[in-house]
Backbone as ProteinMPNN parsed JSONL, in Angstrom:
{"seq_chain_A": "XXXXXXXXXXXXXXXXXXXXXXXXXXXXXXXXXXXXXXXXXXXXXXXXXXXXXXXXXXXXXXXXXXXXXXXXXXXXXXXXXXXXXXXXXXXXXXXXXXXXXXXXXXXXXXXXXXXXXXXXXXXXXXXXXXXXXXXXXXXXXXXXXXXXXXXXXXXXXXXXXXXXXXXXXXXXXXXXXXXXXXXXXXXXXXXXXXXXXXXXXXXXX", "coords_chain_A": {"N_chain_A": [[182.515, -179.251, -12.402], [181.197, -175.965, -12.619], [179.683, -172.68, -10.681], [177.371, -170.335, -10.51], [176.124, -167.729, -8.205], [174.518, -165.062, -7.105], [174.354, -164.584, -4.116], [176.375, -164.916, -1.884], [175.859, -166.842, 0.664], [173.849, -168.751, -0.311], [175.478, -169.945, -2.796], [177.78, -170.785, -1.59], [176.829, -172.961, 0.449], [175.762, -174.432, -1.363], [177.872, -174.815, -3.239], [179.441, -176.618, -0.752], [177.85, -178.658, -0.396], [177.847, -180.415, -2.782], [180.543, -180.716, -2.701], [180.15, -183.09, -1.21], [179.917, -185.742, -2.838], [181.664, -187.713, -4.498], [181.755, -188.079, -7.103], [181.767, -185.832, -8.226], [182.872, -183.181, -9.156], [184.06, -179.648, -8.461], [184.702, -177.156, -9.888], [184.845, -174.333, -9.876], [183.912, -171.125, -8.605], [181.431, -168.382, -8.764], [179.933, -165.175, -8.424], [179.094, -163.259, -10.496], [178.458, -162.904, -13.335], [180.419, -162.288, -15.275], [183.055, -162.788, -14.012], [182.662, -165.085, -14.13], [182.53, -166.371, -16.709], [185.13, -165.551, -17.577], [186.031, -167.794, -15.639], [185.201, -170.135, -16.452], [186.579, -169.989, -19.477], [189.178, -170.684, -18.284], [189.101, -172.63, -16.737], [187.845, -175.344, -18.577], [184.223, -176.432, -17.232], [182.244, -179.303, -17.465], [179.325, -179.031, -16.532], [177.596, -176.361, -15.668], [176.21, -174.909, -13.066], [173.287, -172.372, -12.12], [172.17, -169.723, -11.382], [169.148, -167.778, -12.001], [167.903, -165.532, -11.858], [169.956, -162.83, -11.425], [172.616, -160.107, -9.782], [171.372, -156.714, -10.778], [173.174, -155.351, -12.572], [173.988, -157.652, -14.212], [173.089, -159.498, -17.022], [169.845, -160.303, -18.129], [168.3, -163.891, -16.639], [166.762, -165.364, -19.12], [168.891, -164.215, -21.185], [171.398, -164.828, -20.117], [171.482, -167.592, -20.268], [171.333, -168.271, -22.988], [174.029, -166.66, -23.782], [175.975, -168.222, -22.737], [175.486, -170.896, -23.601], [176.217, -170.288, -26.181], [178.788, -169.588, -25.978], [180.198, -171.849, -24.57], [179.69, -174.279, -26.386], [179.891, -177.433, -25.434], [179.627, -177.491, -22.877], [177.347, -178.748, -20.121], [173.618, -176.952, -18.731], [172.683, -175.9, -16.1], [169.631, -174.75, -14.228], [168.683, -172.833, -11.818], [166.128, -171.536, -10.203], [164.26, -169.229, -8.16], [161.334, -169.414, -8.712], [158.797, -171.13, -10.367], [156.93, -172.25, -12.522], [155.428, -173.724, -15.401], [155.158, -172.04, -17.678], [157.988, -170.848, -17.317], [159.563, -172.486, -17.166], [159.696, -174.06, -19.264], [160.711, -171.668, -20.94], [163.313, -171.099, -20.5], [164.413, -173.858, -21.114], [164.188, -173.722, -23.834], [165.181, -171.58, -24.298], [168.016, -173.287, -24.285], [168.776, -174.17, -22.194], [169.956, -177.236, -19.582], [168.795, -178.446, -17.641], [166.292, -177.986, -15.08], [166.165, -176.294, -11.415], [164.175, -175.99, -8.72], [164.287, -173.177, -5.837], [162.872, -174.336, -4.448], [163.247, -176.479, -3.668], [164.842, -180.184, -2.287], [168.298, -179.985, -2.03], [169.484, -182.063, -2.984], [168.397, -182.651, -5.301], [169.319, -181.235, -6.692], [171.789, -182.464, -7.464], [170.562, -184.516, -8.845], [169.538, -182.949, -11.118], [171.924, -182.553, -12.631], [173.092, -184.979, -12.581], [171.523, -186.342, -14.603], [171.549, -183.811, -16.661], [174.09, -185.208, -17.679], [173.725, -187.107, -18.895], [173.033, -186.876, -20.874], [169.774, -185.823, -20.532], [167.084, -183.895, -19.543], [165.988, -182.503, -16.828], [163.631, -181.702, -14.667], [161.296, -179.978, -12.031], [159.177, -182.281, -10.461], [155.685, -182.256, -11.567], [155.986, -180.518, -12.879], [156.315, -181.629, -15.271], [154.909, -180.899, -17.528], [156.075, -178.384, -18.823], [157.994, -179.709, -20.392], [156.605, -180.434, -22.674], [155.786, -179.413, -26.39], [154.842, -176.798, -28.193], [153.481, -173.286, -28.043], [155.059, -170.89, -26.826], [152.838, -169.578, -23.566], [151.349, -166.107, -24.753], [151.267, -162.477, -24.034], [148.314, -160.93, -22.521], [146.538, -158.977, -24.361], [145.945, -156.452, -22.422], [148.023, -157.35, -21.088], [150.097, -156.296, -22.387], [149.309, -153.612, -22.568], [150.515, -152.767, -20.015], [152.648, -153.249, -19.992], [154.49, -152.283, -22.336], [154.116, -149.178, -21.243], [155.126, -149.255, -19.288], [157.692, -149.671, -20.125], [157.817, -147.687, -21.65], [158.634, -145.971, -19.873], [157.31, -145.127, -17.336], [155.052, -144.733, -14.429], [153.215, -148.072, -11.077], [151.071, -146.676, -10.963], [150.565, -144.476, -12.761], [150.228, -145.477, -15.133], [147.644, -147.466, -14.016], [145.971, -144.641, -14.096], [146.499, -144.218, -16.757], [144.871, -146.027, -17.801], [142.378, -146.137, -16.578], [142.168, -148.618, -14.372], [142.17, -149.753, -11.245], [145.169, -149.628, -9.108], [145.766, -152.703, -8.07], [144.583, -153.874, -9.779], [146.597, -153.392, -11.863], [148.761, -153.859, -10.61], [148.679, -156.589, -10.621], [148.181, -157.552, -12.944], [150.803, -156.747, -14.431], [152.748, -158.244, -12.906], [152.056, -160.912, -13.632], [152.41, -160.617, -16.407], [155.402, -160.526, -15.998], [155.663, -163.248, -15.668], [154.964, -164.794, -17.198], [157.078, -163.609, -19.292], [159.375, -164.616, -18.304], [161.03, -163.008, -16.057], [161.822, -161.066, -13.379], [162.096, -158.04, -12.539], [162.501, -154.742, -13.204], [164.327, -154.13, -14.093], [165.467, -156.109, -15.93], [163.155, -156.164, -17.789], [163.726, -153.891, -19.363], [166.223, -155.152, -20.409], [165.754, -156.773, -21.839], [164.398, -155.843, -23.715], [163.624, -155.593, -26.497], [162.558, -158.26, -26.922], [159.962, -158.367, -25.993], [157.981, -157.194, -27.591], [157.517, -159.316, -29.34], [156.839, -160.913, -28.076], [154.072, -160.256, -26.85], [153.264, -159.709, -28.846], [151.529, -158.347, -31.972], [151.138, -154.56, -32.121], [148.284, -153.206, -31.845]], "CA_chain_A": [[181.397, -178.358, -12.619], [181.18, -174.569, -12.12], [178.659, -172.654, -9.926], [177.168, -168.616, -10.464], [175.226, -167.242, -7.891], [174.675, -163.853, -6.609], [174.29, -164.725, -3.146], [177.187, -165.842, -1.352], [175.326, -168.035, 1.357], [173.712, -169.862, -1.546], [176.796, -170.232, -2.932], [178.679, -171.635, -0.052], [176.204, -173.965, 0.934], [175.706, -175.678, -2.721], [179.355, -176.072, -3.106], [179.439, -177.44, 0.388], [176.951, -179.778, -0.481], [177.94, -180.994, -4.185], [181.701, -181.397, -2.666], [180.064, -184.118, -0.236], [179.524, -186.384, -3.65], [182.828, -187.832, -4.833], [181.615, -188.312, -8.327], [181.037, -184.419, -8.572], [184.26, -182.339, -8.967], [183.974, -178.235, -8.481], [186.275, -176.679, -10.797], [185.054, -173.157, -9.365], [182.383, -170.486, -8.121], [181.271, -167.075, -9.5], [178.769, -164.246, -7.585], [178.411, -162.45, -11.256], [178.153, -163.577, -14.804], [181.76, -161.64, -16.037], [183.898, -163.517, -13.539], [182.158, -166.923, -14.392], [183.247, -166.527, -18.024], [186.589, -165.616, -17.096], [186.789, -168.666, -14.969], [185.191, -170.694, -17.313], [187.568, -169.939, -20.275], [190.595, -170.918, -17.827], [188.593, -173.706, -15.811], [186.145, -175.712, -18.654], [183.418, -177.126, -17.272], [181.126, -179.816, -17.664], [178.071, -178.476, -16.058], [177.235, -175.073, -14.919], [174.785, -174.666, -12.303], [173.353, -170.812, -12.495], [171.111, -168.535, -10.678], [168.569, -167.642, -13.124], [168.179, -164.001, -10.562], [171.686, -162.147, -11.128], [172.35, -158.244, -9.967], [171.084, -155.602, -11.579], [173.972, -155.517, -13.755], [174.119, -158.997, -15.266], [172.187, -159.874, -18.136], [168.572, -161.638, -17.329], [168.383, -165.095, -16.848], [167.353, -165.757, -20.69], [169.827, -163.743, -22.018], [172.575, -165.353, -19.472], [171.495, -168.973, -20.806], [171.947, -168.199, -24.731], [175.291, -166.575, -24.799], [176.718, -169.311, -22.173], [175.438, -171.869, -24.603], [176.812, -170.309, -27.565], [180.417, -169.509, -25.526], [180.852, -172.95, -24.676], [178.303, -174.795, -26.651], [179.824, -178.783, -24.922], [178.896, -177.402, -21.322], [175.718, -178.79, -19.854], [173.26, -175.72, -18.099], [171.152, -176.173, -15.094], [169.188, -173.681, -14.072], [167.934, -172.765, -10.545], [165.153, -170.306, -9.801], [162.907, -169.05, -6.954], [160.082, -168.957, -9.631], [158.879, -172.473, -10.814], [155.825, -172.519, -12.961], [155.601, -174.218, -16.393], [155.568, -171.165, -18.983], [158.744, -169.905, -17.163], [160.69, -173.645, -17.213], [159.929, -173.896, -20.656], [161.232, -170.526, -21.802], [164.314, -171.412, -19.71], [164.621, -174.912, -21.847], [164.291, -173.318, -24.994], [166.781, -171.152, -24.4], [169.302, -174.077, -24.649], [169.322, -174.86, -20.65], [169.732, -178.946, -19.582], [167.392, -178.681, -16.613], [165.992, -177.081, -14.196], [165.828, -177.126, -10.185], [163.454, -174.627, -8.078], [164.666, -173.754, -4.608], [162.143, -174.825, -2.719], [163.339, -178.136, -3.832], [165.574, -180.459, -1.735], [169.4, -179.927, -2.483], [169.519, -183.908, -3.709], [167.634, -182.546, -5.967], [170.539, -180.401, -7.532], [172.318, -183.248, -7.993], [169.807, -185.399, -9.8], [170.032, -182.453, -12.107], [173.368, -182.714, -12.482], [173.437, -186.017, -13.403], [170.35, -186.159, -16.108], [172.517, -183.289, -17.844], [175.313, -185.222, -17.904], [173.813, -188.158, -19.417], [171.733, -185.832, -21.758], [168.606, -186.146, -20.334], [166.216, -182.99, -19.217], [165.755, -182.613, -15.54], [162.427, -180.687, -14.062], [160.82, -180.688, -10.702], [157.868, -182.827, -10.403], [154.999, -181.072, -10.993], [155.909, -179.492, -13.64], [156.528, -182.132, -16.691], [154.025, -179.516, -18.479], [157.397, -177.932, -19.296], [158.781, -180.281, -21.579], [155.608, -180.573, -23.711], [155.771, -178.333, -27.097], [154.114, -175.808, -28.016], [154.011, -172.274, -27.922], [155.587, -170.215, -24.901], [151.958, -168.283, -23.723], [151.868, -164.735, -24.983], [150.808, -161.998, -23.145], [147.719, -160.768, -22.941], [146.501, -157.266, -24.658], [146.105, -155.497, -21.435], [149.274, -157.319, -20.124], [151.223, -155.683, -23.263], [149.754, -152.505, -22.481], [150.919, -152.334, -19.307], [154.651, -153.66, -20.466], [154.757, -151.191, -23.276], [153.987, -148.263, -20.642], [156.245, -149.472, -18.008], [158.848, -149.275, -21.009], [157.864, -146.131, -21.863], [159.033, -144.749, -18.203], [155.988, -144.857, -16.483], [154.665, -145.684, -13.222], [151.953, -148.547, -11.759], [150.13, -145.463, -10.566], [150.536, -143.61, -14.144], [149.044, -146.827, -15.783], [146.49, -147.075, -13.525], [145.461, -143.674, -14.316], [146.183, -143.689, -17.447], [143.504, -146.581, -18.406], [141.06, -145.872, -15.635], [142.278, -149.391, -13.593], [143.111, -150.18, -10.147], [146.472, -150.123, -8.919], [145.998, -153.639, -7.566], [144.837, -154.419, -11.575], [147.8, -153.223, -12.857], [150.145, -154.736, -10.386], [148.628, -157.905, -11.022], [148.809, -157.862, -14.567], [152.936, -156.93, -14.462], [153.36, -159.771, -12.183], [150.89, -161.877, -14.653], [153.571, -160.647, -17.604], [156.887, -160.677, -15.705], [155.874, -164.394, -14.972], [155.356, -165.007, -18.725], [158.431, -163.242, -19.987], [160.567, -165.364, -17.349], [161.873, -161.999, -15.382], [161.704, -160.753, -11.817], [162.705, -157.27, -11.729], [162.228, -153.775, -14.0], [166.01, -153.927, -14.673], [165.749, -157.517, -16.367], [162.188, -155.791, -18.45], [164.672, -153.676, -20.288], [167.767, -155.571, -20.641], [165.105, -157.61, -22.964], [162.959, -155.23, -24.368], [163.427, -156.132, -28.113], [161.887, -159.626, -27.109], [159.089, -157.905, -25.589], [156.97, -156.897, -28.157], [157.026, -160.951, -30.281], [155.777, -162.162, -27.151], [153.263, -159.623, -26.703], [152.078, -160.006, -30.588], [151.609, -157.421, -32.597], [149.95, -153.388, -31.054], [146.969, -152.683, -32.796]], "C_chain_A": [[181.675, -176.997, -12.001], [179.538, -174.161, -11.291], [178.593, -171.364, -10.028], [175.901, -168.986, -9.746], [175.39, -165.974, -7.162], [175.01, -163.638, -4.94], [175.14, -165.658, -2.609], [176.523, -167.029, -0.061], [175.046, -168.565, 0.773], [174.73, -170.503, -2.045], [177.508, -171.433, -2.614], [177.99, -172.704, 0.355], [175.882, -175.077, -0.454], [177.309, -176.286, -2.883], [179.954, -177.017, -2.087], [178.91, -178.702, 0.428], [177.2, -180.635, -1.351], [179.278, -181.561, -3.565], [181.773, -182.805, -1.782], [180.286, -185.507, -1.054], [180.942, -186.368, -4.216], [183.087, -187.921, -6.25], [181.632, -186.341, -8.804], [182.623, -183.696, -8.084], [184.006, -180.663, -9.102], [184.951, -177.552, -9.122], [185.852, -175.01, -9.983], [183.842, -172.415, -8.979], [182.37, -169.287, -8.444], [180.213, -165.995, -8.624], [178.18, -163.352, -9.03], [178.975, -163.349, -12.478], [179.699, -163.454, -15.865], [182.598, -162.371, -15.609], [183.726, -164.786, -13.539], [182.232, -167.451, -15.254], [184.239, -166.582, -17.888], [186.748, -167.302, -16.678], [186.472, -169.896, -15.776], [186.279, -171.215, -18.435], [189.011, -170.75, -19.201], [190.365, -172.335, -17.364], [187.536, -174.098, -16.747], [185.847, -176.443, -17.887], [182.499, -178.11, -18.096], [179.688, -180.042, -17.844], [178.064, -177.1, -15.823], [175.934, -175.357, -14.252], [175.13, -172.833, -11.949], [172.253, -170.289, -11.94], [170.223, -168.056, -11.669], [168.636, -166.094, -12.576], [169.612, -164.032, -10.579], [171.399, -160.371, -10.323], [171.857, -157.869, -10.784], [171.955, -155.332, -12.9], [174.254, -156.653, -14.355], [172.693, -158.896, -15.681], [170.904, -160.837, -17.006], [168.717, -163.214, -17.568], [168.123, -165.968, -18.278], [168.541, -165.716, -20.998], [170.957, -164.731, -21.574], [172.381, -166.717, -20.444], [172.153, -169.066, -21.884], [173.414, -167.847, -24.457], [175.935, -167.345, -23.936], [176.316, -170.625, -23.254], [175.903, -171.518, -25.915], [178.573, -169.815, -27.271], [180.743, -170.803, -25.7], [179.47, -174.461, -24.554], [178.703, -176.641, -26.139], [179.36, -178.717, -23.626], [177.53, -177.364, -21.195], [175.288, -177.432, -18.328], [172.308, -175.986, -17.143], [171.111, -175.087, -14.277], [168.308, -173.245, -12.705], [167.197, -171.21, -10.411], [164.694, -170.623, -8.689], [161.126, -169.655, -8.129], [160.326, -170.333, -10.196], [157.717, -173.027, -11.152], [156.249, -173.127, -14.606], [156.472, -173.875, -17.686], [157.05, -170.905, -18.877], [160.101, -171.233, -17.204], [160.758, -173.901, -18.554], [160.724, -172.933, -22.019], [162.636, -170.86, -21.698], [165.091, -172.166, -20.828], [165.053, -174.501, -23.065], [165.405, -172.639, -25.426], [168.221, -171.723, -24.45], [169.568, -174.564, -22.784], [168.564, -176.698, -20.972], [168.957, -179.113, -18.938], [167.248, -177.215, -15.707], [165.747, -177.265, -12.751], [165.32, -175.546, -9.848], [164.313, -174.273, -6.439], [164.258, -173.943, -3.728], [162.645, -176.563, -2.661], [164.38, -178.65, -2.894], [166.991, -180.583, -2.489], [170.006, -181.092, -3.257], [169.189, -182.987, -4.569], [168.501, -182.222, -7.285], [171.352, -181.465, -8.388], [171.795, -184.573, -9.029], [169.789, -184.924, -11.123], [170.595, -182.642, -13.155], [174.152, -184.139, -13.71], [172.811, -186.522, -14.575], [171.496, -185.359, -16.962], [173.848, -184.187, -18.125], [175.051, -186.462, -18.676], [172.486, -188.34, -20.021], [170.29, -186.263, -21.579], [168.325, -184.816, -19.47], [165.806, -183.091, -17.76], [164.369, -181.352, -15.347], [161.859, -180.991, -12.96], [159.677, -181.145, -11.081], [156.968, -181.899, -10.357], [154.99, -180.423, -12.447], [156.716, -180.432, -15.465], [155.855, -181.669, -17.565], [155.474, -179.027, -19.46], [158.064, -178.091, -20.564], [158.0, -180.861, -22.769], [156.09, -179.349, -24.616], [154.874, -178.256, -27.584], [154.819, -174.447, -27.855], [153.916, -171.4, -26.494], [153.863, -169.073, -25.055], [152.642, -166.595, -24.139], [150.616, -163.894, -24.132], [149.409, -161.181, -23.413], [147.658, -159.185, -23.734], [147.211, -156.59, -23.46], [148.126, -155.686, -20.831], [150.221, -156.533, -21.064], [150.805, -154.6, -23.154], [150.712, -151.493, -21.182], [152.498, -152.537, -19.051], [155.278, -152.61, -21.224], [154.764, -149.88, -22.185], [155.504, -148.62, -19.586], [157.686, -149.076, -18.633], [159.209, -148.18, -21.314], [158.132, -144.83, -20.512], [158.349, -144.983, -17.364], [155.458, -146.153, -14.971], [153.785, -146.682, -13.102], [151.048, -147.76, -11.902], [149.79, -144.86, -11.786], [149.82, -144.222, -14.516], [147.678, -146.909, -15.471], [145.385, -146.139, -14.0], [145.261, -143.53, -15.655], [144.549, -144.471, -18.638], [142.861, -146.592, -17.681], [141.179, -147.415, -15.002], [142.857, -149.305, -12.46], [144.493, -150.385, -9.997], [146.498, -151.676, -8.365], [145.819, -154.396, -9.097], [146.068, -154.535, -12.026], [148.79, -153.767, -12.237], [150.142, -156.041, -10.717], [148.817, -158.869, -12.37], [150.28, -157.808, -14.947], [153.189, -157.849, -13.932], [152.958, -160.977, -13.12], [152.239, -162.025, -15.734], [154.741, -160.92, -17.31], [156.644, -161.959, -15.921], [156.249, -165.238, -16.381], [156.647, -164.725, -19.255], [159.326, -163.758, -19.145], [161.407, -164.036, -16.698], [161.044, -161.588, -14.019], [161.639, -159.046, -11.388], [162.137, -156.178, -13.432], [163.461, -153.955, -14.94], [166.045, -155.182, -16.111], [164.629, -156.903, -17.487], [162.859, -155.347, -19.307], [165.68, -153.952, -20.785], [166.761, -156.426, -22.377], [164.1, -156.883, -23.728], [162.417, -155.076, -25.789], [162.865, -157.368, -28.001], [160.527, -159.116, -26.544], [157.712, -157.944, -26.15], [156.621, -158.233, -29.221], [156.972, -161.464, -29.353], [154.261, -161.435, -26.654], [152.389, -159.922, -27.799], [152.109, -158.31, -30.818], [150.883, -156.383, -32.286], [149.016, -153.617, -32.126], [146.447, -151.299, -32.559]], "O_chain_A": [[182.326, -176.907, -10.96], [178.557, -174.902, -11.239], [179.647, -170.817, -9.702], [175.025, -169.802, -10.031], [176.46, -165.816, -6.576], [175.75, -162.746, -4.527], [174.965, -166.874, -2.682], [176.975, -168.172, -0.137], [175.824, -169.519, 0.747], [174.901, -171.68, -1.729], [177.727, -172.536, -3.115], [178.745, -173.611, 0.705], [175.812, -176.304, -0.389], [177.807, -177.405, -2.768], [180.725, -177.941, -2.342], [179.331, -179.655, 1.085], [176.897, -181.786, -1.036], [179.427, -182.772, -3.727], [182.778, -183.489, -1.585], [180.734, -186.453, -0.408], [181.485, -185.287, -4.439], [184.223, -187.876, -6.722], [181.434, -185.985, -9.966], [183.23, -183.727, -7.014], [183.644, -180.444, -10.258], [186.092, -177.494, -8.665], [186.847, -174.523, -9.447], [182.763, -173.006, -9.008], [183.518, -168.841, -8.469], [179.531, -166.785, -7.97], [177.085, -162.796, -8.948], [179.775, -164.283, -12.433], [180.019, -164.173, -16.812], [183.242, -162.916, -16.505], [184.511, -165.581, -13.023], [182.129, -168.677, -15.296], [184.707, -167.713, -18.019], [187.509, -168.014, -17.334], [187.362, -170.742, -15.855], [186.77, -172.344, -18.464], [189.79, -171.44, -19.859], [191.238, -173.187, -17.526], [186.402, -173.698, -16.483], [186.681, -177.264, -17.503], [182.06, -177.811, -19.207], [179.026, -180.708, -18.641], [179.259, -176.805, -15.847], [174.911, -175.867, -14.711], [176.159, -172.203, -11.705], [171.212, -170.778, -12.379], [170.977, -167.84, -12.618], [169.603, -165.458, -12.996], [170.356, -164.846, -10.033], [170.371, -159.693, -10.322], [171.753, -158.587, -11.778], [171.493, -155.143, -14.026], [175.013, -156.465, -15.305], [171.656, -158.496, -15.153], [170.913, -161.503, -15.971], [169.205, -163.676, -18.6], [168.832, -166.907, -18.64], [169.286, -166.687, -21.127], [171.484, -165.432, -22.437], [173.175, -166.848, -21.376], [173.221, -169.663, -22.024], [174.197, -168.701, -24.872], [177.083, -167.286, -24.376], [177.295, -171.285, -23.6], [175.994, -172.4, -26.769], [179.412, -169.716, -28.167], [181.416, -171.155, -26.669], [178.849, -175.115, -23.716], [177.763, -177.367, -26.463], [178.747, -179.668, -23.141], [176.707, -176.592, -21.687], [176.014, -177.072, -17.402], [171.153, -176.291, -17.44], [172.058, -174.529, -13.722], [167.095, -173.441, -12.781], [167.7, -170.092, -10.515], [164.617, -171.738, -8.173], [160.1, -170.246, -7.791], [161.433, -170.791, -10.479], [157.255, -173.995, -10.547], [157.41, -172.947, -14.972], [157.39, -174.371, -18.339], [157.647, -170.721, -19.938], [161.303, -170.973, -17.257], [161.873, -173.976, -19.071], [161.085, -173.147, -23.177], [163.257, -170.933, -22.758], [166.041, -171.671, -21.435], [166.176, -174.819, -23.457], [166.225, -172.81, -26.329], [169.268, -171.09, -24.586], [170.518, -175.229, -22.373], [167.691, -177.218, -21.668], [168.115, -179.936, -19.297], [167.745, -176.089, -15.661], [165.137, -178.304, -12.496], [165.684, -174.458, -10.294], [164.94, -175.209, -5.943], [164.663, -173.893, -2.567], [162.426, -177.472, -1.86], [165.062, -177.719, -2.464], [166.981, -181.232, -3.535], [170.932, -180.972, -4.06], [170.121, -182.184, -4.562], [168.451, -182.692, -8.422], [171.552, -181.417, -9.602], [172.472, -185.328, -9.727], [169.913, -185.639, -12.118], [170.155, -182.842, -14.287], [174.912, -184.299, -14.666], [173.451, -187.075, -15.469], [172.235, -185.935, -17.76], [174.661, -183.688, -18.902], [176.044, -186.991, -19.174], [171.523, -189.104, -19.957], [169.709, -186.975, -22.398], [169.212, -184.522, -18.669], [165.095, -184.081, -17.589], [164.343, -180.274, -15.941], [161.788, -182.187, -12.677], [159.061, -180.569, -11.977], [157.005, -180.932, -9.596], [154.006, -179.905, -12.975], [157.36, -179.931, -16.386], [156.197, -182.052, -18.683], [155.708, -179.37, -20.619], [158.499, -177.311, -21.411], [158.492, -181.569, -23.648], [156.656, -178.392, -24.087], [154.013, -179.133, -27.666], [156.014, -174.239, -27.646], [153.113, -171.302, -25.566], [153.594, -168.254, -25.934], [153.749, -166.085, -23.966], [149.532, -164.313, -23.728], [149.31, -160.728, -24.554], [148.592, -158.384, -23.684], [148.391, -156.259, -23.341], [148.993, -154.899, -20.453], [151.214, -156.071, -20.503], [151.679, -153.848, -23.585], [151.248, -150.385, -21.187], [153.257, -152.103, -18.184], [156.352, -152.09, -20.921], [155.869, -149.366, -22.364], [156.604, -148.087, -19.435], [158.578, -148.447, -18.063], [160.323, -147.657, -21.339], [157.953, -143.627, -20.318], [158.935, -145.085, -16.286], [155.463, -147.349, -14.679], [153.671, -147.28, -12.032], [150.197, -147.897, -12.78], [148.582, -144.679, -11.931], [148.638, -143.891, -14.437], [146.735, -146.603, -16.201], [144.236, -146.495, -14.262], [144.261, -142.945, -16.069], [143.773, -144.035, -19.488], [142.154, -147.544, -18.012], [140.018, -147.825, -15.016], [143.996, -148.841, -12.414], [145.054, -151.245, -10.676], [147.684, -151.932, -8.159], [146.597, -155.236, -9.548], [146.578, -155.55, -12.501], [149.737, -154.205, -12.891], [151.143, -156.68, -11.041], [149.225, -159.981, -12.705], [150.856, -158.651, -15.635], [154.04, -158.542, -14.489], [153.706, -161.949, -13.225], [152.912, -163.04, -15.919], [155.389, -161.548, -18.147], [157.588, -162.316, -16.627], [157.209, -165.955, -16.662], [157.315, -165.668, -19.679], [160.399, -163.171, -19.291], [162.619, -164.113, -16.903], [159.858, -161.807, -13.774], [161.264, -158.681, -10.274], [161.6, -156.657, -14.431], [163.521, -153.926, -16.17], [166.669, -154.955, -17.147], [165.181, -157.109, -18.568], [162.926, -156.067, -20.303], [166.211, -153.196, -21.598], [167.137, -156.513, -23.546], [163.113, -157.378, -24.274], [161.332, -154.659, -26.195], [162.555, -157.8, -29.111], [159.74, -159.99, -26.909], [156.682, -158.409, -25.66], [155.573, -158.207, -29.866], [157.036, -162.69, -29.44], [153.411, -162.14, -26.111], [151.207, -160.267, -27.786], [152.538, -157.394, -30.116], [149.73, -156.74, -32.044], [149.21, -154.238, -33.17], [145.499, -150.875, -33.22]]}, "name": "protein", "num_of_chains": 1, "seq": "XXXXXXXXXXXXXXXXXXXXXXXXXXXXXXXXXXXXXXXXXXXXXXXXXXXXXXXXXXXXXXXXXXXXXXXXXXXXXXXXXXXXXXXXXXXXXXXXXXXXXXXXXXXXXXXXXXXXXXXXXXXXXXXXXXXXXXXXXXXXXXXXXXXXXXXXXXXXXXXXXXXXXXXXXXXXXXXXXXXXXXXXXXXXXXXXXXXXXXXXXXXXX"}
């Protein structure tokens, strides 16, 4: 199995942990998304376990999922976030990932993963079998698409604020409301995706 994460202590301490398990072989470890293809292609894997949170310069955690599942569509994908609510394990799924682990979860945990993908079966933390129900991924509300569309369009929360006569504590709450929906963390990750933006928003009026 391979391992991308941005954060070398993370890192270091999962492969530390996975190499304790004799059934579990590490073919290699990555900090960004470019050198984890590379090592991929030279080193396949079985599994990938993946940071859903990359830098600023790697693709968002959607995006990362799809074109690793369409590089090397026999490798199973498990997917670790900070962020570990329903809408956002589901989007995850859809996107072609095998499971999912949060990290508040216990490091076992990783490996339970691990082994579900490997013996095609869907891993999720307790809690959250919501996930693997279908259905459609929520969409966001009006307000939350106007304040996505603005944010796109350059603009501050303060601008927003101002420019529909709401609270800055409104408007932050509503971007956090939408990031949580659109499975992203960060401004950078808002535009890397911003053609998926507006068919989860629905249509302006």
């Amino acid at each position: 199995m391979a391992l991308l994460d941005d954060h070398a202590l993370v890192l270091k301490g999962l492969v530390a942990h996975l190499k304790t398990y004799p059934s579990l072989v590490v073919v290699g470890s990555s900090p960004n998304s470019q050198h984890f293809r590379s090592l991929l292609a030279h080193m396949p894997a079985d599994v990938a376990l993946i940071d859903y949170s990359l830098a600023a310069d790697d693709p968002d955690g959607l995006s990362l999922v799809r074109s690793l599942r369409a590089a090397f569509p026999r490798m199973k994908l498990v997917v670790v976030s900070a962020y570990e609510d329903a809408p956002l394990v589901r989007r995850i799924l859809a996107a072609g990932a095998h499971g999912f682990v949060a990290k508040s979860q216990d490091p076992d945990e990783v490996v339970r993963a691990i082994d579900a993908a490997m013996t095609d079966r869907v891993y999720v933390p307790p809690g959250l079998e919501s996930a693997l129900e279908t259905g459609d991924t929520p969409k966001l509300s009006p307000k939350e698409t106007d304040v996505i569309r603005c944010l796109l369009d350059g603009m501050t929360v303060t601008q927003i604020a101002s420019k529909f006569g709401r609270s800055l504590k409104t408007i932050s709450a509503q971007k956090s409301s939408a990031y949580r929906k659109l499975g992203i963390e960060s401004d950078v990750q808002l535009f890397n995706m911003r053609e998926h933006v507006v068919a989860v928003g629905g249509a302006q009026e």
